[in-house]
C-alpha positions in Angstrom: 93.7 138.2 107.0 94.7 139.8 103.6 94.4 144.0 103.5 94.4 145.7 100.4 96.3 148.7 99.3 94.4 149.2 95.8 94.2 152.8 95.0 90.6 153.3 94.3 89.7 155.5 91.0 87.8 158.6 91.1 84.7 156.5 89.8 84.2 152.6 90.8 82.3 150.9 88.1 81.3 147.3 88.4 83.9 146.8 85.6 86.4 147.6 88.0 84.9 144.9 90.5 84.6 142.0 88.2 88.5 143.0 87.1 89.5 142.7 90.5 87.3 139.3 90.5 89.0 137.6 88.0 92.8 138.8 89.4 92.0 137.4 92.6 89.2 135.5 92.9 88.3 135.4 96.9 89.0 139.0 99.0 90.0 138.8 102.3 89.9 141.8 104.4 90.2 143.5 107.8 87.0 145.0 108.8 88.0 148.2 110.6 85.6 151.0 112.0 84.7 152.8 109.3 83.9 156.5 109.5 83.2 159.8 107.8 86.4 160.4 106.3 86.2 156.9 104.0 84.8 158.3 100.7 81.7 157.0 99.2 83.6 155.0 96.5 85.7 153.7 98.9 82.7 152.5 101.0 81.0 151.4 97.5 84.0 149.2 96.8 83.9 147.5 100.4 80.2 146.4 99.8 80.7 145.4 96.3 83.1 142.8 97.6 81.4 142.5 100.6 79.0 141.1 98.2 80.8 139.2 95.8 79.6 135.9 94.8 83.2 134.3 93.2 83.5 130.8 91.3 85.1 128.7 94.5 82.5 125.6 95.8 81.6 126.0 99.3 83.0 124.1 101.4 81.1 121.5 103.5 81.9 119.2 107.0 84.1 116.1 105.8 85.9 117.7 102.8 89.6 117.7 102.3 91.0 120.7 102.0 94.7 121.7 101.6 96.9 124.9 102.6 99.4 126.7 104.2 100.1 127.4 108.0 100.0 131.0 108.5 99.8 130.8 112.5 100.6 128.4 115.2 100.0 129.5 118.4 98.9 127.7 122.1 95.3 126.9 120.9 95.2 126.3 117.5 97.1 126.1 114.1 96.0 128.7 111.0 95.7 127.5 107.8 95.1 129.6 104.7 93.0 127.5 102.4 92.6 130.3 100.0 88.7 130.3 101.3 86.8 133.4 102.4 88.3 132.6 106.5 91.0 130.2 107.3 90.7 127.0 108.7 91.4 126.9 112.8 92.9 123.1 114.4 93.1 122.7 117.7 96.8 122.4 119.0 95.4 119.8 121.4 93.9 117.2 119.0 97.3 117.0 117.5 99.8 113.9 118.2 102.8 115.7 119.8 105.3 114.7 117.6 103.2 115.4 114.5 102.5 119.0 116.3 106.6 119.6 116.8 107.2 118.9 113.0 104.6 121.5 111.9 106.6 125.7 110.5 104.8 128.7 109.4 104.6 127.8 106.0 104.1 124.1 105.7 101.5 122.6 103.7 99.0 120.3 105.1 96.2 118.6 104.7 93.1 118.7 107.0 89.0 117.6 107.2 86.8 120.2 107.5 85.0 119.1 110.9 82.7 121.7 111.3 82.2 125.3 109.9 79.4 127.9 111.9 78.3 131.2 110.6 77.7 133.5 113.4 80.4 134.5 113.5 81.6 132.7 110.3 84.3 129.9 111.4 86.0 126.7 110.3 87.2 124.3 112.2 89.4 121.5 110.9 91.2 118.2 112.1 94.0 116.3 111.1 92.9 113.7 113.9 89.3 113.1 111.4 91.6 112.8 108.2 94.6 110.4 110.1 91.7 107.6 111.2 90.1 108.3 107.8 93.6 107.7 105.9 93.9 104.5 108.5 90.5 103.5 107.8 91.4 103.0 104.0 94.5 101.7 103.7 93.5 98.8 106.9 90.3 98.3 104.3 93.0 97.8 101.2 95.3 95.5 103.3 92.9 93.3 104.6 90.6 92.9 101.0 94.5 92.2 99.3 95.6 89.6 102.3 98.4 92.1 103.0 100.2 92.2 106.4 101.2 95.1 108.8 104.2 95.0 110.8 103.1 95.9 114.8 104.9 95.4 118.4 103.3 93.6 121.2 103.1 96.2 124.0 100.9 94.3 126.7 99.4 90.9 127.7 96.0 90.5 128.9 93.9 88.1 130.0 91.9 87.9 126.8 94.8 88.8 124.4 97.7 91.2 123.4 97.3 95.5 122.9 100.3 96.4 120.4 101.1 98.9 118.3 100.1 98.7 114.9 102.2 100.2 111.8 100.2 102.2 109.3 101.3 103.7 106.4 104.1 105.3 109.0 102.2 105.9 111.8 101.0 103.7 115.0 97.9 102.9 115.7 96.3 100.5 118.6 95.3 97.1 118.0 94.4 94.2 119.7 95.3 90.5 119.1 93.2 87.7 121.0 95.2 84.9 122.7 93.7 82.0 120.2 94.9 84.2 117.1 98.7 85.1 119.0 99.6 81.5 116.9 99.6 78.6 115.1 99.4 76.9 118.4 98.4 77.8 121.6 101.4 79.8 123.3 102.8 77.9 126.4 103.7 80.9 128.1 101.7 84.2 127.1 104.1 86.5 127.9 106.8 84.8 125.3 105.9 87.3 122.8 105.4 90.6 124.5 108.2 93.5 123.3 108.3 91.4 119.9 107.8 92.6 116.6 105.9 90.8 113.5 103.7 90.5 111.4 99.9 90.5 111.4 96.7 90.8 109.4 93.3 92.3 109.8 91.0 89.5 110.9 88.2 91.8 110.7 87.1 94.7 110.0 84.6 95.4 112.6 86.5 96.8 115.2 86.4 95.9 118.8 86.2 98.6 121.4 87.3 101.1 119.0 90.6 99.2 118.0 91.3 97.4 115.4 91.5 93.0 116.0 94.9 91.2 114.0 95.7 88.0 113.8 99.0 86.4 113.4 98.3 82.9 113.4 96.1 84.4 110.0 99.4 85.6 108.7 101.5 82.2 109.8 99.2 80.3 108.0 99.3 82.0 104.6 103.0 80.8 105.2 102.2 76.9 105.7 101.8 75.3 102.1 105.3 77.1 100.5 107.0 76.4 103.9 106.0 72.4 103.8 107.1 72.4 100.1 110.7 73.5 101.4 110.8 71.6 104.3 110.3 68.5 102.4 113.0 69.2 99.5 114.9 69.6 102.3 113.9 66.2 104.2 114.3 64.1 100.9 117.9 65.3 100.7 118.8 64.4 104.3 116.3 62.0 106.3 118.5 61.7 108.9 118.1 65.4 110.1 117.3 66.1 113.8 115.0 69.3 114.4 114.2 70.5 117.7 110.7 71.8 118.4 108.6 72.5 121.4 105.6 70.6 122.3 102.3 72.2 122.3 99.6 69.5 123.4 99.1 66.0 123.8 96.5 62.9 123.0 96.7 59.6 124.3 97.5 58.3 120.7 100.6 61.0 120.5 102.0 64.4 121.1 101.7 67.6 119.0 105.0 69.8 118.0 105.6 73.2 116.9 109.3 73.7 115.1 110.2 76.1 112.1 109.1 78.6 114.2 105.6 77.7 113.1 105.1 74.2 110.9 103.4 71.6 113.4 104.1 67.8 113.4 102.9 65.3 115.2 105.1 61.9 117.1 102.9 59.3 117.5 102.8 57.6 121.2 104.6 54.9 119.3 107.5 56.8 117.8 108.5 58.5 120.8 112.0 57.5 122.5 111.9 55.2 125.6 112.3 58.5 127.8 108.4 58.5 127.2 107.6 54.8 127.3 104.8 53.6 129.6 101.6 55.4 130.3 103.5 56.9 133.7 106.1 58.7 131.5 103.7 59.5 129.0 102.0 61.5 131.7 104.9 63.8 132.5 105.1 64.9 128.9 103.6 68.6 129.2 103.1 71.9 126.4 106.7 73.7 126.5 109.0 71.0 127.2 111.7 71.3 123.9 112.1 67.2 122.0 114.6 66.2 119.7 113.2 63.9 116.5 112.9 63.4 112.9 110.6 63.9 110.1 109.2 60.7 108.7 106.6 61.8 106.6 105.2 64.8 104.7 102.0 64.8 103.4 102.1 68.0 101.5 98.4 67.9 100.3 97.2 68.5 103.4 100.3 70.2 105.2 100.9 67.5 107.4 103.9 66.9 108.5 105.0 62.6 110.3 107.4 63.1 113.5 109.7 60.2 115.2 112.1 60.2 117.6 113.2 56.6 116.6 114.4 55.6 112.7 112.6 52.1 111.9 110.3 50.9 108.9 106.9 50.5 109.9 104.1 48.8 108.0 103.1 52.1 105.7 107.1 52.0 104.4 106.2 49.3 102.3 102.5 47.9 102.0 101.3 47.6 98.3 97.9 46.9 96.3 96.8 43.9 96.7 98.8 43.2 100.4 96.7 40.6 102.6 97.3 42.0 106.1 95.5 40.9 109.4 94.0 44.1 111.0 91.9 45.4 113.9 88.6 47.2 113.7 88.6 49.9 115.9 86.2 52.5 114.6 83.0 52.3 112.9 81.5 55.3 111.0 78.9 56.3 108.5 81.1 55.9 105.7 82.9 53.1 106.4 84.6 50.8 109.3 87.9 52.4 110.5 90.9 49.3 110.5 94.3 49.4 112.7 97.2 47.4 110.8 100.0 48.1 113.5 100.9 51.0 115.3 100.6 53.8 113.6 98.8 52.7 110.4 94.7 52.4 109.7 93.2 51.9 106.2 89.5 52.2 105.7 86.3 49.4 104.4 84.4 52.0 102.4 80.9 51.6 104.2 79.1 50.3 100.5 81.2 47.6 100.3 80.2 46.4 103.5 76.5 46.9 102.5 76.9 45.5 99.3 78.8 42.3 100.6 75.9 42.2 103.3 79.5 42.4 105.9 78.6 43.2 109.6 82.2 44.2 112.1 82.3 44.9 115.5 84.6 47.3 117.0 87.8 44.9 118.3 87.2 42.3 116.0 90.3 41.1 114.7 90.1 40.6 110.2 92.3 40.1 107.4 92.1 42.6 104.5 93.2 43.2 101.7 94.9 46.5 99.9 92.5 47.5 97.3 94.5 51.3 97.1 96.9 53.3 98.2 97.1 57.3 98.6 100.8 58.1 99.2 99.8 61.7 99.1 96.8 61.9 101.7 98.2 58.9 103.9 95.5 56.7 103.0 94.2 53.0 102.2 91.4 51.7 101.2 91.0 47.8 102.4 88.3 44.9 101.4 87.8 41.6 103.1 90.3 38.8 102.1 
C-alpha cells in the first residue's frame, strides 16, 4: 500500500482534488483508525479520494495485466499493477523453477482469475496465462505445419507421454503407437529417452494433453528426401544400404532405411538366404538386410529394393513389345497381367469391352505394349 505525506492546506477545494488526480491518477492508502484529533479537512480529503472516480478501465477476470513484485512471501506473490489493490498469486500454482527466478522488483505478466469485492481482492495466475500463451502458439504451429522439438519420457501400451518444448517451456504430450513412425516400431521401447521432432496432429486434446505425431513430421520429409536419394542412386547403382525390415507379404518384404524412406524387395529379388517358402517364413520385422536400390519412382515416393543385380523384363520393354503374359487379376477397370517376376501391365477394362474380349484369371495371353509410364511403373497392354 502507498501512504501519503501531502501537507493538507488550511482549506481543501475540489481544485485541490482534481490536481492531485491528474498527478497521480489512482490513490492508494492505509486506512488507519481515525479519531478526533484528524481535522475536518483532513477527513474531507480522505473521502474525496475515497470517492474518486479516475480515468483507469476496470479490470475484469481473463485480462492481462502487467507489474511489479512488491512482495513474495509463503502464500502468495504481490504485484503492484498500478490498480486501486494489487494483484495476489498463489506461491503454490507456480512451477518451482519459474517461482525461484522471481525478485522484489521483477516485472511480470499475470491473468486476472478472479477479483471479489467484500473485501475488495484480485487474484491472478501465471498458471491461466502459461496454458493460454501454449494454447496459441500450439494453434500457430499446427495451422503453419511447424514442428516442436519434445523427449520421449514413457511407453505405454497405447502410446508414448513426452515432454513437449514450447516456446521455452515443457509441456505434456502424448504420441500414439501408430503415429511414433513411418512404420510400425519393432520394438516400442527403441525410442524412449530420444529427442525429435513432432507436430500437432490435432488440436482437440486428449485427456487434457496435447496428441503429436512424428510419423506427420517424417512424412513432410519423404518427397525432398526421395529426390536426394535418387541423385544419389544415379551416380552410384552399385551402393549397398542397410535397413531393417518392418513387415512382410507373400509377394515380398517391406524395409525402412534413411532413418525413415521405405522400400520394398520383392520375394524374387531377395538373396538365396531367403529362397523357398521355409526360409521365407523365418524372415521377421527387425531383422537388419543388406541390398540395393533398383528403382525410384519419385512420383509416388516409391522406392524398388534388390538384394541381387540382374536385368529383369521392365529394364528394357518398349511400345509396341509382343510379350506372353499371365492374367492374374481381374478388376473393374481392367484385367491385371503378370509378364515375369516382378512386372504386371494392365488391359484397360474398355478395350476389353470394346473388342467384346472375355480372360479368366490364369489364363496364359500374349500382349502387346501399347505404353509405358517410366515414372509411375506402369504399362498399358492390348491383345496381340
Amino acid at each position: 500500500m502507498i501512504e501519503t505525506d501531502v501537507q493538507i492546506p488550511g482549506v481543501m477545494s475540489d481544485e485541490f482534488i482534481d490536481s492531485l488526480k491528474n498527478e497521480r491518477k489512482v490513490f492508494k492508502y492505509k486506512n488507519k483508525d481515525l479519531n478526533s484529533s484528524l481535522t475536518s479537512d483532513y477527513l474531507y480529503f480522505l473521502n474525496k479520494i475515497e470517492n474518486l472516480k479516475t480515468d483507469y478501465n476496470d479490470i475484469n477476470e481473463g485480462d492481462i495485466v502487467e507489474g511489479n513484485v512488491i512482495g513474495i512471501n509463503y502464500k502468495d506473490i504481490i504485484i503492484d499493477i498500478n490498480y486501486k489493490d494489487n494483484v495476489y498469486v498463489e506461491t503454490k500454482t507456480i512451477d518451482k523453477d519459474i517461482l525461484e527466478n522471481i525478485t522484489m522488483g521483477s516485472k511480470i505478466k499475470v491473468m486476472i482469475s478472479g477479483i471479489s469485492e467484500d473485501p475488495f481482492y484480485i487474484k491472478g495466475s501465471m498458471n491461466d496465462l502459461f496454458k493460454m500463451n501454449v494454447s496459441n502458439v500450439v494453434k500457430d504451429f499446427f495451422n503453419d505445419n511447424k514442428y516442436f522439438f519434445a523427449t520421449v519420457k514413457k511407453s505405454q501400451p497405447a502410446g508414448y507421454l513426452l515432454d513437449l518444448e514450447v516456446d521455452g517451456q515443457i509441456v505434456d504430450a502424448f504420441m500414439p503407437n501408430t503415429l511414433a513412425g513411418v512404420n510400425k516400431l519393432h520394438d516400442p521401447n527403441s525410442i524412449v529417452g530420444t529427442k525429435f521432432e513432432v507436430m500437432i496432429e490435432t488440436l482437440e486434446k486428449e485427456k487434457g494433453i496435447y496428441v503429436v505425431s512424428r510419423k506427420k513430421y517424417l512424412e513432410d520429409l519423404i518427397p525432398e528426401r526421395v529426390k536426394q536419394l535418387k541423385k544419389e542412386w544415379i551416380k552410384n547403382k552399385n551402393k549397398i544400404y542397410e535397413g531393417v525390415i518392418t513387415g512382410t507379404t507373400p509377394f515380398g518384404a517391406f524395409v525402412e532405411f534413411c532413418d525413415f524412406l521405405t522400400g520394398m524387395i520383392h520375394r524374387y529379388n531377395v538373396s538365396e538366404d531367403w529362397q523357398g517358402d521355409e526360409k521365407w517364413a523365418t524372415m521377421r520385422p527387425g531383422m537388419y538386410v543388406n541390398f540395393f536400390i533398383k528403382d525410384i519412382i519419385s512420383k509416388k515416393n516409391k522406392i524398388i529394393l534388390t538384394q541381387i543385380l540382374r536385368e529383369s523384363l521392365w529394364d528394357n520393354i518398349k511400345v509396341d513389345d509382343v510379350v506372353k503374359g499371365k492374367v492374374i487379376s481381374i478388376k473393374p477397370f481392367g484385367a491385371l497381367i503378370q509378364l515375369d517376376d516382378e512386372t504386371n501391365g494392365l488391359i484397360q477394362s474398355n478395350y476389353l469391352q470394346k473388342n467384346k474380349i472375355d480372360l479368366e484369371i490364369g489364363q496364359e495371353i500374349e500382349v502387346r505394349v501399347t505404353s509405358i509410364m517410366k515414372d509411375e511403373r506402369k504399362i498399358n497392354l492390348s491383345m496381340k
